[in-house]
MDAnalysis code that builds the backbone (N, CA, C; Angstrom):
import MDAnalysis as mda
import numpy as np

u = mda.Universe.empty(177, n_residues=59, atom_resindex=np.repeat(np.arange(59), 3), trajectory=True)
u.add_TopologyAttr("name", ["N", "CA", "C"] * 59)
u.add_TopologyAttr("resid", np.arange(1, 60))
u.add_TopologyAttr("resname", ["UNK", "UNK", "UNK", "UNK", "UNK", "UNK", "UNK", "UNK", "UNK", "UNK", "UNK", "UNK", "UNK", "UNK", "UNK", "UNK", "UNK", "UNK", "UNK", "UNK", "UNK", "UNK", "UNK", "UNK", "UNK", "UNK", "UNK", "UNK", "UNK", "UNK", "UNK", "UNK", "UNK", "UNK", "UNK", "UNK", "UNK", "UNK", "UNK", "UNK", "UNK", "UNK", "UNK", "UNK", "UNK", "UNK", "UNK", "UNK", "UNK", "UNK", "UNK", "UNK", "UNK", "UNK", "UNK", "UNK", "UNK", "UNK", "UNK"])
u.atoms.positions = np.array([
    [38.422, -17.538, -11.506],
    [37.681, -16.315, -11.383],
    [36.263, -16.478, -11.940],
    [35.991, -17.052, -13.098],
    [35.063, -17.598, -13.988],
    [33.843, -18.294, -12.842],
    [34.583, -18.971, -11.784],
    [33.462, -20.298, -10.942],
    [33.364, -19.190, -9.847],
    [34.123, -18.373, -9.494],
    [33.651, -17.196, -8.086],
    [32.173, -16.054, -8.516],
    [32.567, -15.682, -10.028],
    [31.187, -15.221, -10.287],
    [30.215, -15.754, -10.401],
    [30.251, -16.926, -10.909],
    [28.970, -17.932, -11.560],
    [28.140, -18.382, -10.132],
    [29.126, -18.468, -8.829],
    [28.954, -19.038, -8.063],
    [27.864, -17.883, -7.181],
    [28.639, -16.529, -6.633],
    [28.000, -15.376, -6.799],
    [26.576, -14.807, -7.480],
    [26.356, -15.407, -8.608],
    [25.586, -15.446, -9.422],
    [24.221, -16.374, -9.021],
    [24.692, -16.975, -8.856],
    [24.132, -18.393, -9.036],
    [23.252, -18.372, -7.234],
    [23.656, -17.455, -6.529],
    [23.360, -17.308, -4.706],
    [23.009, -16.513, -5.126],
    [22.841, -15.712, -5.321],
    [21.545, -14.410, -5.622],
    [20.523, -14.688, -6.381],
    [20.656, -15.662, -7.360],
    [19.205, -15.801, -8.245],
    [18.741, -16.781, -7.113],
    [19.387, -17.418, -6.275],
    [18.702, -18.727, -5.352],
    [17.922, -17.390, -4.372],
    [18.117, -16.756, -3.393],
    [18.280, -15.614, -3.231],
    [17.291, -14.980, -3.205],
    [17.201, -14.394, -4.546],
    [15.699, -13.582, -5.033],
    [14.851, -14.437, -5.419],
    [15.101, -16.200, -5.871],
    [13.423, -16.754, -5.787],
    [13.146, -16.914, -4.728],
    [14.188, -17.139, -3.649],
    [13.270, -17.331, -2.448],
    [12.735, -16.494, -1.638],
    [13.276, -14.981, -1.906],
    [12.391, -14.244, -1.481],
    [11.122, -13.609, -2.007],
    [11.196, -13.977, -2.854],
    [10.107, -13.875, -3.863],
    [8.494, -14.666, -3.946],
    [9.187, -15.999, -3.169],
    [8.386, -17.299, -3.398],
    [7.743, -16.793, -1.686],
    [8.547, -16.159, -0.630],
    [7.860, -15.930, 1.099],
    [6.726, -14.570, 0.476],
    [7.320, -13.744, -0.376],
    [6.049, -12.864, -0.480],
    [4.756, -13.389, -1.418],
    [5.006, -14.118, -1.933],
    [3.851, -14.803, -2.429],
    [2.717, -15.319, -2.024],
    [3.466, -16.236, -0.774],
    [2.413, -17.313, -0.219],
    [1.964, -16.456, 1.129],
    [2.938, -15.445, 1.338],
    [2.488, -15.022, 2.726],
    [1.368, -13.846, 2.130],
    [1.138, -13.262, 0.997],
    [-0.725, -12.326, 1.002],
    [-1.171, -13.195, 0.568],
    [-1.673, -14.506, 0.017],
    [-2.576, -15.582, 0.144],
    [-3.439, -15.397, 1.314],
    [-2.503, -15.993, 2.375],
    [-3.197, -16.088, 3.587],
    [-4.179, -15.093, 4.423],
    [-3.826, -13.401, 3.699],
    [-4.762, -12.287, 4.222],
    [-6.142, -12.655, 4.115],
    [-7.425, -12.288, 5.233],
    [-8.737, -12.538, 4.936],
    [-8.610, -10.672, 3.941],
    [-10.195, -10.869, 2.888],
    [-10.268, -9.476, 3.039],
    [-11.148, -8.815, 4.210],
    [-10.913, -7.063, 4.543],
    [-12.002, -7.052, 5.216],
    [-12.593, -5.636, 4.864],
    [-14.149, -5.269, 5.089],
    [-14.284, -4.244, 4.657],
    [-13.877, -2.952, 5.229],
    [-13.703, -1.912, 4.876],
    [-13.338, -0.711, 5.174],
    [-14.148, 0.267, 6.347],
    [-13.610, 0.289, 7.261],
    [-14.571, 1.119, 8.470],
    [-14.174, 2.923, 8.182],
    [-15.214, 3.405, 7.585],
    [-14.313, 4.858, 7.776],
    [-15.621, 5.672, 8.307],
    [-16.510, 5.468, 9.374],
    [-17.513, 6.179, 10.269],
    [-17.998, 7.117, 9.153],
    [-18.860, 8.280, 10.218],
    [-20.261, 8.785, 9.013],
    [-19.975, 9.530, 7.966],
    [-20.331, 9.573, 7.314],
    [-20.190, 10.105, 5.768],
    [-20.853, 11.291, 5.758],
    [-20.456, 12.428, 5.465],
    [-20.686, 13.550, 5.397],
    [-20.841, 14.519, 4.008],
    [-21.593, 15.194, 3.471],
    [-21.657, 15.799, 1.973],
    [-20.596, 16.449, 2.425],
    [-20.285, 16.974, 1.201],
    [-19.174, 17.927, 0.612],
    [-20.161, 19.142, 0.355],
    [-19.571, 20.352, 1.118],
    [-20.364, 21.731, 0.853],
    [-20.810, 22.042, -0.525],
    [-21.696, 22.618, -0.951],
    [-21.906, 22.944, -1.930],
    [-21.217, 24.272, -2.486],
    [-20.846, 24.975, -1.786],
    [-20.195, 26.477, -2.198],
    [-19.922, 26.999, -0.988],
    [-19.136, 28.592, -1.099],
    [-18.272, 29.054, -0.084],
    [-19.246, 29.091, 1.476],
    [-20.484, 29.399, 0.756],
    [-21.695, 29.981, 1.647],
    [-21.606, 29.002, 2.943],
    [-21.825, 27.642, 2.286],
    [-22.605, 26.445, 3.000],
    [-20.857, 25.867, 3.941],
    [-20.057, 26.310, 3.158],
    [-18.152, 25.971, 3.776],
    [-18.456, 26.972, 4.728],
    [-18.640, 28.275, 4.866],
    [-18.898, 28.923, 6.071],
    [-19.497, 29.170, 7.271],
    [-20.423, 28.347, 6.720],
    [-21.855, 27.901, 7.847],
    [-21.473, 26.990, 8.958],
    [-20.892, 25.908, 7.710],
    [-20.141, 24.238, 8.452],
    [-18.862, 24.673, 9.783],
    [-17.998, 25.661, 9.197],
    [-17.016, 26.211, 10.167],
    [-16.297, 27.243, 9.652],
    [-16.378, 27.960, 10.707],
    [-16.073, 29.248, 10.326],
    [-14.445, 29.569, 9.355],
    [-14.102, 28.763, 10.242],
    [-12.227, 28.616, 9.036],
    [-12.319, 28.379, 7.983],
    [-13.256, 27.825, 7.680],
    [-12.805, 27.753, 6.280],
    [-12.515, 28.789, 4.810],
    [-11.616, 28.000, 4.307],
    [-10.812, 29.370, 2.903],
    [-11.656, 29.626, 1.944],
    [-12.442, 30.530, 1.845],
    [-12.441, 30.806, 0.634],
    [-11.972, 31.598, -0.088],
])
């Protein structure tokens, strides 16, 4: 019973390094790249200028 756990044991730690060791090497390989998020727009200044921009909006 002693060699069925150890054995058990022993396939899961093999197991989790090796899945451990594919997430490793596989984000290495990512390039970075920069962020596209189109035109940039202010943030209203108060309810006034939120109402102007579109009419829905909560204040």
């Amino acid at each position: 019973m002693k060699t069925q756990t150890r054995r058990r044991f022993l396939i899961s730690l093999g197991v989790t390094l090796g899945v451990a060791s594919l997430g490793l090497n596989g984000c290495s390989s990512i390039e970075p790249q920069p962020f596209s998020i189109g035109v940039v727009v202010k943030a209203p200044k108060g309810c006034q200028e939120l109402l102007a921009k579109d009419k829905r909006g909560d204040c």
